[in-house]
C-alpha positions in Angstrom: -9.2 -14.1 -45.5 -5.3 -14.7 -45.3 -4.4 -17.9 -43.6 -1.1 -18.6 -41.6 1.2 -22.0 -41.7 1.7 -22.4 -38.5 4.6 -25.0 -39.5 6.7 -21.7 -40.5 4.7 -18.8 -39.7 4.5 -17.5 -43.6 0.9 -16.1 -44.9 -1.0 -17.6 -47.2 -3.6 -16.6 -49.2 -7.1 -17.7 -47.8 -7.6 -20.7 -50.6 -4.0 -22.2 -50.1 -3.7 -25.7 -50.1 -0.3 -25.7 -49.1 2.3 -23.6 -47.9 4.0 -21.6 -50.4 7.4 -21.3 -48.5 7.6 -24.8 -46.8 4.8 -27.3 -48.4 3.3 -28.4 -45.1 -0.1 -29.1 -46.1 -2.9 -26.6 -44.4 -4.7 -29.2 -42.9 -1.7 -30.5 -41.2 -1.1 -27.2 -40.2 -4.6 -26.8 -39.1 -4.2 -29.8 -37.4 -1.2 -28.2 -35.2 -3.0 -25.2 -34.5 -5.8 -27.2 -32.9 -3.2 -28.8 -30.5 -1.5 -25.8 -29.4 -4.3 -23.9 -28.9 -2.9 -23.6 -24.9 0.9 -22.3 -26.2 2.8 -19.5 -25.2 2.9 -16.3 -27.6 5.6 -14.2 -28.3 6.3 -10.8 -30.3 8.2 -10.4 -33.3 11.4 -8.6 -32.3 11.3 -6.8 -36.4 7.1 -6.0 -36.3 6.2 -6.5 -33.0 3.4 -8.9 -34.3 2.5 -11.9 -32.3 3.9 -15.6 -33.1 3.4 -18.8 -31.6 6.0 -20.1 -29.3 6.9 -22.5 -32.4 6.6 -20.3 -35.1 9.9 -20.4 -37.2 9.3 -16.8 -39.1 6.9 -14.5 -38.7 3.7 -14.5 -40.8 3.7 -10.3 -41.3 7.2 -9.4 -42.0 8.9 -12.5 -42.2 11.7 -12.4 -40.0 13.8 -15.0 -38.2 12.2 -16.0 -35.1 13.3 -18.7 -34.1 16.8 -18.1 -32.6 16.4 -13.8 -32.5 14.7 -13.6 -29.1 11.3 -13.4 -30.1 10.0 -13.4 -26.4 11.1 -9.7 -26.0 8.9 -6.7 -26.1 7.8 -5.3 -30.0 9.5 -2.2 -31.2 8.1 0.9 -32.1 9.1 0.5 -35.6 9.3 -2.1 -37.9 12.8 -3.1 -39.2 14.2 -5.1 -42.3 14.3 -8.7 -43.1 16.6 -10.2 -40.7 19.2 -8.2 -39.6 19.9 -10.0 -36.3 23.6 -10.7 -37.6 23.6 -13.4 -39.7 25.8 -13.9 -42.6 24.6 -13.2 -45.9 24.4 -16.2 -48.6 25.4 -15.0 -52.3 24.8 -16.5 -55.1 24.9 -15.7 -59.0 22.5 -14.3 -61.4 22.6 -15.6 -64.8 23.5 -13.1 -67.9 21.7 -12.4 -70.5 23.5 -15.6 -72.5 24.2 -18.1 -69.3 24.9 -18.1 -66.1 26.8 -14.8 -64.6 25.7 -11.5 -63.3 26.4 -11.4 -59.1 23.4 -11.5 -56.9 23.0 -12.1 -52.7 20.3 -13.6 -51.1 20.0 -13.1 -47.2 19.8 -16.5 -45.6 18.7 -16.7 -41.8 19.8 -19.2 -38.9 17.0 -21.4 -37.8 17.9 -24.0 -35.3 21.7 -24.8 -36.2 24.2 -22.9 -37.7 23.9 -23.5 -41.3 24.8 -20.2 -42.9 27.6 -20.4 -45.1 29.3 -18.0 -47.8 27.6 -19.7 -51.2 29.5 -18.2 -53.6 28.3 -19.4 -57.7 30.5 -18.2 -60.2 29.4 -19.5 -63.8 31.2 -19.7 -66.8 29.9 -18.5 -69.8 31.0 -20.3 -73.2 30.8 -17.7 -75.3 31.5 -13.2 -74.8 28.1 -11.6 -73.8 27.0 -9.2 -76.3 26.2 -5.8 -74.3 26.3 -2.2 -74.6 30.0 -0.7 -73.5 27.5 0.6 -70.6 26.7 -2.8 -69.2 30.5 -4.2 -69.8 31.3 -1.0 -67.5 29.0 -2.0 -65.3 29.6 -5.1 -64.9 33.7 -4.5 -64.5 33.4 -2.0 -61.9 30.4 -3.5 -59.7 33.4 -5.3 -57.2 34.6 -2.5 -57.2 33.9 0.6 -54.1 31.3 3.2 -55.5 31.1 6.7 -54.1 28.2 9.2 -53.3 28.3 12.8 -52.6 29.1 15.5 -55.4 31.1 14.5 -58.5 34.2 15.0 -59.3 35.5 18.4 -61.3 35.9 16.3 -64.5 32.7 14.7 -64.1 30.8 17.4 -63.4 31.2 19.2 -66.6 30.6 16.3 -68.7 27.5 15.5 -67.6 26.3 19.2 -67.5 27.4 19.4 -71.3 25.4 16.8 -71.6 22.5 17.6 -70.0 22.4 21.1 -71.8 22.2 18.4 -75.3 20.0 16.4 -73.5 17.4 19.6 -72.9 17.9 21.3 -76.0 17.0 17.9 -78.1 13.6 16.9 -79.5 15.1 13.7 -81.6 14.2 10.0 -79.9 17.4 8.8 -81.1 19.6 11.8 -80.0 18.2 11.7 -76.7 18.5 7.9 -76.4 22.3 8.4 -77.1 23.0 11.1 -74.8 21.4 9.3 -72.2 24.1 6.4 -72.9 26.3 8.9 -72.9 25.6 9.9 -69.1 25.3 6.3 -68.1 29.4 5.9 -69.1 30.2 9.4 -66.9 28.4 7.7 -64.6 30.4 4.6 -64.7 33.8 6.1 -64.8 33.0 7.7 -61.9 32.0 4.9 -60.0 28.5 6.4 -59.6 26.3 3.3 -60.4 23.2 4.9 -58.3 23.4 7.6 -61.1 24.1 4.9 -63.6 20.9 3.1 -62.7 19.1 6.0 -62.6 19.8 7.3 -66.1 19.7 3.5 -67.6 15.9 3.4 -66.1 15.7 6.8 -68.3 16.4 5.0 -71.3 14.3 2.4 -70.9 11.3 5.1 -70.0 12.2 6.3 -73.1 12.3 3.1 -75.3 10.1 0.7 -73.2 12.6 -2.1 -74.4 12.9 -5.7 -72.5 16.7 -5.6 -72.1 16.8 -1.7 -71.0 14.3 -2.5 -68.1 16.2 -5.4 -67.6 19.9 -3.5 -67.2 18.2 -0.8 -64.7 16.9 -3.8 -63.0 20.5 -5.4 -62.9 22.4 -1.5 -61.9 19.7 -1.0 -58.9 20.3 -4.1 -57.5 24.4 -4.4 -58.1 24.4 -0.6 -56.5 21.8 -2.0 -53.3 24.8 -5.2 -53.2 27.3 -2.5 -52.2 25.0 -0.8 -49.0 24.5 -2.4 -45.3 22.1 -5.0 -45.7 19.7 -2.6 -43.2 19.4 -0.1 -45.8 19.2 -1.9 -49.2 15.3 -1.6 -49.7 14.7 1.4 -51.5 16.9 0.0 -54.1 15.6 -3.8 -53.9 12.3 -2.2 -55.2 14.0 0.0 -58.0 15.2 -3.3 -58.9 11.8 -5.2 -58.7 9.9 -2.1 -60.5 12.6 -2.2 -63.4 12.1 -6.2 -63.5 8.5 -6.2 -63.5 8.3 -4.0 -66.2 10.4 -6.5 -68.1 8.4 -9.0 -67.2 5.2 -7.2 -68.8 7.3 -7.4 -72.2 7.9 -10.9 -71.6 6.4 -13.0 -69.2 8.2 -15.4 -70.0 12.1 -14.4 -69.1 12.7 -16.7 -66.6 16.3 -15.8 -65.9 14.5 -12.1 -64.7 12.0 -13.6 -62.7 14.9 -15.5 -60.5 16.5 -11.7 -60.2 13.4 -10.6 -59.0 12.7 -12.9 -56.3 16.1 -12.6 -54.7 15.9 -8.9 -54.9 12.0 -9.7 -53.2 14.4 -11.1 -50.1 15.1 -7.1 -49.0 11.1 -5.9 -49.4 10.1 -6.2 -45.9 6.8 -5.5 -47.1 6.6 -8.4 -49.6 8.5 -11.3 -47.6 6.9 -14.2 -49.5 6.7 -13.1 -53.1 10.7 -14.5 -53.4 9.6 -18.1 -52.9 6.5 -17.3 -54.7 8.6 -16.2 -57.4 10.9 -18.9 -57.8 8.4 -21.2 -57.2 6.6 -19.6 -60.9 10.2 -19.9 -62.5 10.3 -23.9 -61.3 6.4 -24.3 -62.2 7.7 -23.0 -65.9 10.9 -24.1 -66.0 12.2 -27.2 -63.4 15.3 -27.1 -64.7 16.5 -23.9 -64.2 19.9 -24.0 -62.0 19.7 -21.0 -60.2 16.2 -21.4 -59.1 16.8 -24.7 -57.9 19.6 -23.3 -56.0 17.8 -20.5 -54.5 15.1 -22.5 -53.4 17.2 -25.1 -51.6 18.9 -21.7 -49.6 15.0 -21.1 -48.4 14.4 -24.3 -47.7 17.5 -24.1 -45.5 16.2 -21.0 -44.2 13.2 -22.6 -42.8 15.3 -25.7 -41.3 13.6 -28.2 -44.1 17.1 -30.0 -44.4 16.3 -33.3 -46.1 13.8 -31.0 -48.7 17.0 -28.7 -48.9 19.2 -31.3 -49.6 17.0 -33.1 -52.4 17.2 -29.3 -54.3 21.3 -29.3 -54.2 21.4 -32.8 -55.3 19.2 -31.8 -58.1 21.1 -28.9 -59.0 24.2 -31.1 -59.0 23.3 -33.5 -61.3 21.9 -30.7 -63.6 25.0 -28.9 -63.9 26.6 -32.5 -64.0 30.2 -31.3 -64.6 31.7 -31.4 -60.7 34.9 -29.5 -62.0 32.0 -26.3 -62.2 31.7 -24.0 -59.9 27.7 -24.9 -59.5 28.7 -27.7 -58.8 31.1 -27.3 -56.1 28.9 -24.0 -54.3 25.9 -26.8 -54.5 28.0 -29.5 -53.2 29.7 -26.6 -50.3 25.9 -26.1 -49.2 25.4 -30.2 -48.7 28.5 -30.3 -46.7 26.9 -27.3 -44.6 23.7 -29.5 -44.1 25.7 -32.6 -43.7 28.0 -30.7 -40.6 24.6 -29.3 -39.5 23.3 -33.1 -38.7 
C-alpha cells in the first residue's frame, strides 16, 4: 500500500522510510497527519484528486498546489505537470565527453517567487567525437524546426532513399542509409523525423550511443513545443534512454537526462527525483545532478536544503570564472532575494 508525505504531498512506496522528493522522515509525517486530522481539503486543479489544505504538490500527479488555486472544483481531465504559468528553469545536459548537450527542467512557484532562468552552459576541453548526424543535430537544435510536408528537394531525397532502404537485405547498407535519412532530416530542420529514423538505427544495431542519440533528438525536438504538449516526446526520450540504460546501467550522465525528461510524464511525477537521487546514490559528485536536485528542492520550498546543493555544486566546479559556477551562484542569489 502506497503511502503519502504529507510534508509535500509526493507518493511513496508503502516501506519508505523517507520521502523521496523532500526527506521528511514518515513518521514525522505521520506525526502531522495525526494533527490535522480536522483540516480542510481541497482538489487538485491538474487531477481533480483531493489534497490537504497544506499539501505543497499533489501526491497523484504532482502538480503545484500550493499557490495554483487548489480550492477550486477538479476538471474533467487531467492536465500536464504544472502549467499554471510559471517560468521554465533550463539547465544543461552533459555530452558524451563533459558537460554540454541543452536540457530544461520545469520548476514550479511554491510560496515566493523563486523561479529564475538557470541557464548552464559548460565547456568542453576537448571536440566531441560524433557522427556528422549528431554535430547536425546539435547545431541546428536553437534553431526553429518545421512540421507539415517536406520541402521539393527533400522529398525526393528521402524517397530515393527509402526505395534503397526497401530494396536492401545488408545490415551495414541499411545502417547507412538510415544515416543517410537522419542528415535529410536535419537539413531540413525536421528533428521529429531525425529522431525517428536515429531510433531506427538503434532498433537496428541495439548500440548504447544510438539509443542514447534518439534519446538526446526526442527530447531536443519536445525542447522546441509548448511546455502543455511536450509529453509524447518526454517518453520517446525516456524509452530511448532506458534502453541505454539496459546496455549500461551504469551511464550516469543518461540517467540525469532521463530524470529531467521524467519532469513532463504526468504519469510518473516522482521517478525524476527518484532518478537523480540513483545518479547521486552512485555518483555524489556528479555536477548536474547536484544541480537538478537543488532546482527540486527549490521546487518544494526546502531553501536551506536547496541552498546546501548549489554550494556543493560550486565548490565542485571550483573555477567561479565557469559558467556552473556562476548559474549555481545565480540560483543562491534567487534564494537569497527569496528570504
Amino acid at each position: 500500500m502506497k503511502q503519502t508525505c504529507l510534508s509535500c504531498g509526493a507518493s511513496l512506496p508503502g516501506d519508505a522510510s523517507n520521502c523521496d522528493l523532500c526527506g521528511t522522515p514518515v513518521g514525522e509525517a505521520g506525526t502531522r497527519a495525526s494533527s490535522r486530522e480536522g483540516d480542510d481539503v481541497r482538489f487538485c486543479p491538474g487531477c481533480g484528486t483531493r489534497v490537504l489544505e497544506y499539501a505543497r504538490f499533489c501526491h497523484a500527479c504532482g502538480r503545484n498546489v500550493a499557490a495554483s488555486g487548489a480550492d477550486v472544483a477538479p476538471p474533467r481531465r487531467p492536465v500536464p505537470l504544472d502549467t499554471s504559468g510559471n517560468e521554465e528553469t533550463r539547465v544543461r545536459r552533459k555530452s558524451d565527453t563533459a558537460v554540454g548537450r541543452q536540457i530544461g527542467i520545469i520548476v514550479g512557484a511554491a510560496i515566493m517567487v523563486i523561479v529564475a532562468l538557470y541557464l548552464i552552459t559548460t565547456m568542453s576541453l576537448q571536440q566531441r567525437s560524433e557522427s556528422p548526424g549528431e554535430a547536425a543535430a546539435d547545431s541546428a537544435v536553437s534553431g526553429l524546426f518545421s512540421e507539415g510536408p517536406l520541402p521539393a528537394q527533400f522529398a525526393e531525397q528521402e524517397a530515393e532513399l527509402r526505395a534503397r532502404l526497401a530494396a536492401s537485405t545488408d545490415s551495414t547498407d541499411r545502417e547507412r542509409l538510415h544515416r543517410r535519412l537522419v542528415d535529410v532530416y536535419l537539413s531540413a530542420a525536421r528533428l521529429d523525423l531525425a529522431a525517428r529514423e536515429t531510433r531506427s538505427i538503434a532498433e537496428l544495431t541495439n548500440r548504447e550511443e544510438d539509443w542514447v542519440a534518439a534519446g538526446n533528438m526526442f527530447y531536443d525536438w519536445m525542447e522546441t513545443k509548448p511546455v502543455e504538449t511536450r509529453t509524447p516526446w518526454a517518453k520517446d526520450a525516456i524509452s530511448a534512454y532506458q534502453r541505454a540504460l539496459t546496455l549500461n546501467p551504469d551511464n550516469n550522465d543518461v540517467r540525469t537526462d532521463m530524470a529531467i525528461a521524467y519532469m513532463y510524464d504526468p504519469e510518473n511525477p516522482m521517478q525524476a527525483i527518484q532518478e537523480t537521487n540513483t545518479v547521486l546514490s552512485q555518483d555524489s559528485l556528479h555536477v548536474q545532478a547536484n544541480f537538478n536536485r537543488g532546482v527540486m528542492l527549490m521546487q518544494i520550498n526546502r531553501m536551506e536544503q536547496a541552498r546546501q546543493q548549489f554550494e556543493k555544486v560550486k565548490r565542485l566546479v571550483g573555477d567561479s570564472e565557469s559558467p556552473v559556477y556562476q548559474r549555481a551562484e545565480d540560483a543562491l542569489r534567487q534564494l537569497r532575494s527569496g528570504q
